[in-house]
C-alpha positions in Angstrom: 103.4 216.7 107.1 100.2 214.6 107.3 99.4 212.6 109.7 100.2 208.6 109.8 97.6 206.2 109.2 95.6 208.5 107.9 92.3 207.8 105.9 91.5 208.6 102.4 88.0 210.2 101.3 86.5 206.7 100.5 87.3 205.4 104.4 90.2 203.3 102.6 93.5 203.8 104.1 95.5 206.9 102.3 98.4 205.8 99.7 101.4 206.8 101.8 104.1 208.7 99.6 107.6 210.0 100.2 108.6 213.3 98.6 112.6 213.3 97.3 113.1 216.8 96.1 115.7 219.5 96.9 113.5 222.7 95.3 111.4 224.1 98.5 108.9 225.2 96.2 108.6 222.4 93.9 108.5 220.2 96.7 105.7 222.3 98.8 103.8 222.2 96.2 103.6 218.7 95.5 102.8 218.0 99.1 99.8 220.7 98.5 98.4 218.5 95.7 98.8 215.1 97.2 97.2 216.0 100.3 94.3 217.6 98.3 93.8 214.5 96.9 93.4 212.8 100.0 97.2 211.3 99.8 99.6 210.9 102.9 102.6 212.6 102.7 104.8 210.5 105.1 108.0 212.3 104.7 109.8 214.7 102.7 114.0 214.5 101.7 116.2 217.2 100.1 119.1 215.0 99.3 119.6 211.4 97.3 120.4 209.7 100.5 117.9 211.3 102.8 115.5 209.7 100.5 117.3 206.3 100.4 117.1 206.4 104.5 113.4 208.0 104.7 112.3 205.2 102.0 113.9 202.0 103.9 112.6 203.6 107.1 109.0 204.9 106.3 108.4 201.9 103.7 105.9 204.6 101.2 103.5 203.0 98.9 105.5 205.7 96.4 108.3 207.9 96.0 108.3 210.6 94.0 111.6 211.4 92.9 113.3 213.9 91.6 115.8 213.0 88.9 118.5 216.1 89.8 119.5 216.0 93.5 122.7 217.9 95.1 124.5 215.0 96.6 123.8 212.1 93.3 121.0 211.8 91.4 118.0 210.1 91.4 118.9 207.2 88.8 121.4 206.0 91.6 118.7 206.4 94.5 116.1 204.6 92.8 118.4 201.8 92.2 119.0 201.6 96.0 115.6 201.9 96.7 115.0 199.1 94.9 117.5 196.6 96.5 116.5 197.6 99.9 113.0 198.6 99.8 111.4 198.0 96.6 108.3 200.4 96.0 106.9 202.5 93.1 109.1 205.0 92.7 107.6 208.1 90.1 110.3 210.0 88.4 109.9 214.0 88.6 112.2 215.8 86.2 112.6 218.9 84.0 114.6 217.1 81.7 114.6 214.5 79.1 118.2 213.5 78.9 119.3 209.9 79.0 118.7 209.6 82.9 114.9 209.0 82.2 115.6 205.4 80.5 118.2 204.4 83.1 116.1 205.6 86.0 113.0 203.4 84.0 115.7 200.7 84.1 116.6 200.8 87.4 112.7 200.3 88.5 111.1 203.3 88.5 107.6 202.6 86.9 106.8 206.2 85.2 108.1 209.5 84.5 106.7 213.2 85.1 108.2 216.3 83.7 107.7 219.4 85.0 105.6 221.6 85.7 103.4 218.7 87.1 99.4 219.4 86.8 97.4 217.8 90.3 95.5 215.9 87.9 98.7 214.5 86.0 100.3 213.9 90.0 96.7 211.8 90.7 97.0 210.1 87.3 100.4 208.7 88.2 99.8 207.6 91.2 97.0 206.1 91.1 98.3 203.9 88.0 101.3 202.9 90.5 100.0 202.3 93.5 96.4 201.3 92.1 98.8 197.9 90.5 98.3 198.7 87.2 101.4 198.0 84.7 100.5 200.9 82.2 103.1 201.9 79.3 103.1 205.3 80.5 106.5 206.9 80.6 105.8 210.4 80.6 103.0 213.0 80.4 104.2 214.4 77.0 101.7 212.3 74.4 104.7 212.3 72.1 106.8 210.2 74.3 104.5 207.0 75.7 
C-alpha cells in the first residue's frame, strides 16, 4: 500500500483512491497501475462493506468499485457511500447488465469494463477527480 500524503510527479499532492474488489489479481493489478501513475492507493477492500467502512474512514478522492462483490454488490455500496461519504466513485465491471444504470443512478460518475488498459484507469480518473462532468459511461465507444 502507498504511503499517505504522498506526492504526485508534478509536486501536487497524489489523488488518493480506494480499491473495492474481491479478485486478488484484478485488484493487484489495479493498484500496479495507479501507483505507476503516480496515484495513492490508500486502502484496498474485498467485500461491499469493507469498502463502505474503508471509504467513510479513509475519505479517497475515488473509489473504484467493483460492481460484483461476495457479500452485496456494488450498486448498494455506492449508494451508501454516497449518503455517508460522498466521493467519485468509478464503477469496474465485466458486465453490462442493468446494475451499470442503477449504480450511475446511485452516484457513481463513470463506468469501466474489464479488462481495464492503464491508460483507460488514468483517463477515468483524471476526468473524476480532475472535476470534470464528462458523459462518459463506459470505455466501449458504442455505449457513451
Amino acid at each position: 500500500m502507498a504511503t499517505k500524503g504522498r506526492q504526485g510527479e508534478d509536486g501536487a499532492k497524489a489523488v488518493r483512491v480506494l480499491l473495492v474488489e474481491d479478485e486478488f489479481v484484478v485488484s493487484m493489478t489495479l493498484e500496479l497501475q495507479l501507483e505507476a501513475r503516480g496515484y495513492e492507493v490508500v486502502g484496498t477492500a474485498r467485500t461491499a462493506e469493507a469498502g463502505v467502512d474503508l471509504a467513510c474512514e479513509l475519505r479517497p478522492d475515488v473509489v473504484l468499485m467493483d460492481i460484483g462483490l461476495p457479500d452485496r454488490n456494488g450498486v448498494e455500496a455506492t449508494k451508501q457511500i454516497m449518503e455517508l461519504a460522498p466521493t467519485n466513485i468509478i464503477i469496474v465491471t465485466a458486465y453490462g447488465d442493468d446494475r451499470v444504470q442503477q449504480a450511475l443512478d446511485s452516484g457513481a460518475r463513470l463506468v469501466l469494463t474489464k479488462p481495464i488498459l492503464e491508460e483507460q484507469l488514468a483517463q477515468a480518473i483524471e476526468a473524476v477527480a480532475g472535476g470534470k462532468h464528462g458523459d462518459v459511461h463506459s470505455d466501449r465507444p458504442e455505449e457513451q
